[in-house]
N, C-alpha and C positions, 0 to 999 in steps of 0.2 A: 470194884475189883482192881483198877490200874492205880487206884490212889493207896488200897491195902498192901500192894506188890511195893508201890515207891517206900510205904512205912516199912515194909521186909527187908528192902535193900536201905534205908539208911540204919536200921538197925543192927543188919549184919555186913555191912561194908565197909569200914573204917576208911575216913577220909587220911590215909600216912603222909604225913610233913617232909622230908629229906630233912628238916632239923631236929624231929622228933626226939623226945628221951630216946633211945633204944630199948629199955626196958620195952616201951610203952606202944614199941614196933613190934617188938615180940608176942606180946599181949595181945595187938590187934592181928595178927596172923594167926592165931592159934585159933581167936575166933574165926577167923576166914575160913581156914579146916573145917572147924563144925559146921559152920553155914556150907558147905560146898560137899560135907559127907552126906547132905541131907537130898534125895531124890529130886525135890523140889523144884533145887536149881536146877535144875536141868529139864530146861520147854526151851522152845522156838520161841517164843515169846520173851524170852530174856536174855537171847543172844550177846547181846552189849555188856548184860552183868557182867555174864561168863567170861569173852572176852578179856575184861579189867581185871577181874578178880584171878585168874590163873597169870594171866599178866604183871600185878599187884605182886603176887604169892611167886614168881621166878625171881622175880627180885630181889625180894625180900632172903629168898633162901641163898640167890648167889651170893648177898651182904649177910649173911647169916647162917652156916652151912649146921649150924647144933639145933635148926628147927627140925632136921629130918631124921630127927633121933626123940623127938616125942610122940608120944602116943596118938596125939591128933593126926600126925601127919602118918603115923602107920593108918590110924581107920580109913584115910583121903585116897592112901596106897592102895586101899583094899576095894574102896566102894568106889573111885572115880570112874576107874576104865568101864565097869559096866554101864556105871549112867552114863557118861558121856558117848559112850557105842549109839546108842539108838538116835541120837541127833546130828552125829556125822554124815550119813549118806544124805540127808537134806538141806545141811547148808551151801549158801551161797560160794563162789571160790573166795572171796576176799575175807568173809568169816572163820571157811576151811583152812587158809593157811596161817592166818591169826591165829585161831585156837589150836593149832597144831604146833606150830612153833613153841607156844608158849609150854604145850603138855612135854616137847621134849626138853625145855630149859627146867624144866620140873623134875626131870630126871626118871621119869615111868618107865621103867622098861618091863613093860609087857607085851608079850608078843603077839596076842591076841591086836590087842588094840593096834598095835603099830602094823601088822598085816592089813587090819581093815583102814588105815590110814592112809596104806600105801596103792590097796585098791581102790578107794575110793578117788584118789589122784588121778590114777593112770585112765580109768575109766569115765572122770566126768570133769576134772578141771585142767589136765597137763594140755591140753590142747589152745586152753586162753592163758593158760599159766604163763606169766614173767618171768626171764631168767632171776629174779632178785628174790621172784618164790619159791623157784626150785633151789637156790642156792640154801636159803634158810631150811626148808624141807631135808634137804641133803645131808646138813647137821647134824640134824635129829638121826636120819639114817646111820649116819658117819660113829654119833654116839653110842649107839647101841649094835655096832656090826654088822647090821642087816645084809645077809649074804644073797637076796633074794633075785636071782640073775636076770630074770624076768622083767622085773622094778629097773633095775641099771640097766637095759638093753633099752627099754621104754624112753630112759631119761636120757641114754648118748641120741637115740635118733630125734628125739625133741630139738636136743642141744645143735645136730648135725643140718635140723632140718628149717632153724632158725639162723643159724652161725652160717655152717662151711657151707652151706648148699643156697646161700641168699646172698645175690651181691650185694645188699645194701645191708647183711649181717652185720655185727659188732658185738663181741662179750670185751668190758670193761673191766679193769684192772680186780677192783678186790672181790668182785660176783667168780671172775676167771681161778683167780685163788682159790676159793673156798671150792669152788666146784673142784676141780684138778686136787685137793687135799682129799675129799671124801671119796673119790674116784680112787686113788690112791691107797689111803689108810683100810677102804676096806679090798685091796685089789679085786675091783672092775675097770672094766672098759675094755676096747677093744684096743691093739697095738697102734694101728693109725690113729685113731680119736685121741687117746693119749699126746700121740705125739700131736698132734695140731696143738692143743691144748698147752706142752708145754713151747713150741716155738711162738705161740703167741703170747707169751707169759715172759718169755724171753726178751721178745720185744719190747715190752711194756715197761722191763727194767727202770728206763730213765726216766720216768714216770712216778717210779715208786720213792718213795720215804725208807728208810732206814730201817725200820723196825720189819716193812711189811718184806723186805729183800734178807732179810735174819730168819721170818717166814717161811720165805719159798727154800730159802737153804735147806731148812728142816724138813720141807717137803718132800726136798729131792733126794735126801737121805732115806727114804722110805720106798725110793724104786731103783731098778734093777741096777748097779755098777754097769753092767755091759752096755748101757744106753750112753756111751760115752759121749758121742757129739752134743747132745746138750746140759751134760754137765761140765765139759769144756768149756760153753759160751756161756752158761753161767760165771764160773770163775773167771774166767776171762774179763768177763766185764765189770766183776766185781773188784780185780788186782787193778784193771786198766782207771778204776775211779777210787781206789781207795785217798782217804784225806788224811793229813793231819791232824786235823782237831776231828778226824773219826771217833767217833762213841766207843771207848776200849774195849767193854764187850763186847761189841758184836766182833772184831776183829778175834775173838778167840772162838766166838761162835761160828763165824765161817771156815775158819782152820778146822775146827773138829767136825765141821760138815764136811768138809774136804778128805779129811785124813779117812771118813766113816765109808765115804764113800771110794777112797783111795784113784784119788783127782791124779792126775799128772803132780812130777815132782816139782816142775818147775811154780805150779798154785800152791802148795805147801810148803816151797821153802818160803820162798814171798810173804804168806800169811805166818810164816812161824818167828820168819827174821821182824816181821810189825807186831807180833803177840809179847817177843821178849821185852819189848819195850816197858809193859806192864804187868809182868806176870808176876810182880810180887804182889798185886793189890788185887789179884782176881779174886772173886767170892766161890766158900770154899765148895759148891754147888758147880763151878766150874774146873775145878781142881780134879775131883769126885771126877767128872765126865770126860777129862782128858785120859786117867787111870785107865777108865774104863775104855774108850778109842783106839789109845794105842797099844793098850792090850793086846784090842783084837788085832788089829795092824802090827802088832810085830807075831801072831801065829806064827805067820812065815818069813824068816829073819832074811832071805833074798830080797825081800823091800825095804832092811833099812839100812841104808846108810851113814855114812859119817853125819851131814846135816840131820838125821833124823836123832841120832845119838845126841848130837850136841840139844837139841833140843831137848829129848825127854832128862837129860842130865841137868837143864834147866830145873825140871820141874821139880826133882830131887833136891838139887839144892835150897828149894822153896816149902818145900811138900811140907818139915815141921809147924815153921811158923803160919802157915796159911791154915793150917790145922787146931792150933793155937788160937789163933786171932780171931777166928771164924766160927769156932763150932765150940763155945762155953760147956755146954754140958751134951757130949756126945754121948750115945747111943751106941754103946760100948760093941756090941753084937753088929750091928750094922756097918761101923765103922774099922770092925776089926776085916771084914768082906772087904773093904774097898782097901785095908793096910797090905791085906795080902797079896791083892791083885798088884796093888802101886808095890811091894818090895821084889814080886817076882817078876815084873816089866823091869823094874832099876837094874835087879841081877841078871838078868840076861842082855841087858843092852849093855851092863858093865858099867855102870853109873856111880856105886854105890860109895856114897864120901862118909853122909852123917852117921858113923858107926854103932854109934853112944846109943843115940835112937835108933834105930832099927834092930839093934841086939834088943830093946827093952821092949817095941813094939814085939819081936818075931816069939820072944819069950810066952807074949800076953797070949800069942795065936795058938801056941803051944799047949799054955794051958786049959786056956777053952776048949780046943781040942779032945782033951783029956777027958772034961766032965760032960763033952757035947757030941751027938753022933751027926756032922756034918760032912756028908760024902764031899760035896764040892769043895769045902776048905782042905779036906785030908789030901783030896788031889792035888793040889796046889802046894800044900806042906810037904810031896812027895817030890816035887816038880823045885821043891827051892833046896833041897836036903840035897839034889844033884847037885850041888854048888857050893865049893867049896869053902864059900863064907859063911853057908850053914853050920859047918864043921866045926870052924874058930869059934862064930859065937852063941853057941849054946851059954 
């Protein structure tokens, strides 16, 4: 029997190389699909398969996302979550969160399964669970919204009952992340919890690497404005250590984390007066997001200022060729959304220099218009017609 099982799994297990053809990574994933749509695999007995092969198969899809548009992978979408149901309330915790993690880098989102994954937690592993399991677990929640308040009330008193209620507690930098992100994105947690969560996050600053502090910026754009004091000491900290030879992006990523969340003036002029430095070479992905920021930041035109004018006039002066250089063959519909928003920011801050282009974009908006029923763009064409440069250049 155990020597038929090993001939089963090297038949349907592909050993994958990292130098593989790709062809021939594709090939051996598809067969992963059949072998894993099939009842079989799925016993106690073959823990470890399961394990590698959904493990194997995240991978593959995160380096390959046109696997989850064949056929195999719809039958996997269809039959897994049932097989796999009957063998989750028996495993071990160090199997449960393996195989779980991997089913959400898989991207399943079914809710059947993902209830019973979330029960199966709170009821029989969160109590020896690692914060480094919960964090991953948390993911997969984070992914798919799970609003389930029960599940997040379980996981803040785990966190409260390990951390803040233990003196010898400790949550480490990027477990602290992730956790505080998915708490976050799907808002749970309690007002206090939260806030431990971020003044400890806080601290940890000088700790962090660049990228992961680009991170927490995005983080903090996803909770309240009114929690002012710590996005003070964020920026704060962030103006008090910026470098010269700083990574250019993120210096325009923390501005627009700033501006989103409408930081004190004296953190955006700081970050706006170090973005001009390089704002002809930002990629046009960041261009797009500024549009969009201070859009919403100039709603109400009592927040801006001269400094904020000289900057968005910057961006004007930039906006054609960054649009040029960046984006070969736009997406004429999509891009015509983000010309509007950027000509009706430039007009009301009073910006508007490069006449030539903007008559020839505002024309394009015009016409599409015509042949397209888009309530949002018309508002917007009603909203630039107030201005008397609409007038000239038709």
């Amino acid at each position: 029997m155990i020597r038929r099982w090993f001939r089963f799994l090297n038949q349907t297990v592909p050993n994958q190389n990292p130098n593989q053809n790709p062809n021939h990574q594709f090939s051996d994933s598809i067969k992963l699909f059949i072998s894993l749509s099939k009842p079989e695999s799925f016993s106690h007995s073959n823990i470890e398969y399961l394990q590698k092969s959904l493990l194997r198969l995240s991978s593959s899809i995160i380096k390959n996302n046109s696997l989850t548009s064949t056929p195999e992978y719809k039958t996997l979408h269809e039959t897994l979550p049932l097989s796999i149901s009957f063998i989750i309330p028996n495993l071990k915790s160090e199997d449960f969160f393996k195989i779980s993690h991997s089913l959400f880098l898989l991207k399943f989102h079914d809710p059947k399964l993902t209830k019973l994954l979330s029960k199966t937690l709170i009821s029989q592993h969160l109590i020896s669970a690692e914060l480094s399991d919960i964090s991953k677990f948390l993911f997969g929640f984070t992914l798919n919204q799970i609003k389930d308040v029960d599940f997040w009330v379980s996981i803040e008193k785990k966190i409260n009952d390990s951390v803040y209620n233990n003196k010898n507690g400790r949550i480490t930098f990027p477990i602290l992340k992730n956790i505080l992100k998915s708490f976050i994105e799907c808002n749970q947690g309690s007002e206090k919890f939260r806030k431990r969560l971020f003044n400890d996050m806080i601290k940890d600053l000088p700790n962090c690497n660049l990228d992961a502090r680009v991170e927490v910026a995005f983080i903090l754009t996803k909770m309240n404005p009114q929690e002012k004091n710590v996005i003070d000491a964020f920026f704060d900290f962030i103006i008090k250590n910026i470098s010269e030879n700083e990574e250019k992006n993120s210096i325009h990523k923390f501005l627009q984390a700033c501006v989103k969340l409408k930081g004190d003036n004296r953190y955006i002029k700081k970050l706006e007066d170090n973005a001009k430095n390089s704002i002809k070479k930002i990629p046009i992905k960041l261009l797009v997001d500024y549009v969009y920021y201070y859009k919403d930041y100039t709603k109400e035109m009592i927040n801006v200022n001269e400094e904020r004018i000289a900057f968005i006039s910057e961006l004007e002066t930039n906006y054609e060729n960054i649009m040029i250089s960046g984006n070969k063959e736009q997406d004429r519909k999509e891009y015509l959304k983000v010309h509007i928003r950027a000509l009706n920011l430039f007009l009301k801050a009073g910006v508007v220099k490069n006449h030539v282009y903007w008559k020839k974009i505002y024309n394009e908006i015009l016409d599409y218009s015509v042949i397209n029923d888009d309530q949002l763009m018309t508002r917007f064409i009603r909203e630039i017609e107030e201005n008397a440069w609409a007038r000239e250049n038709r």
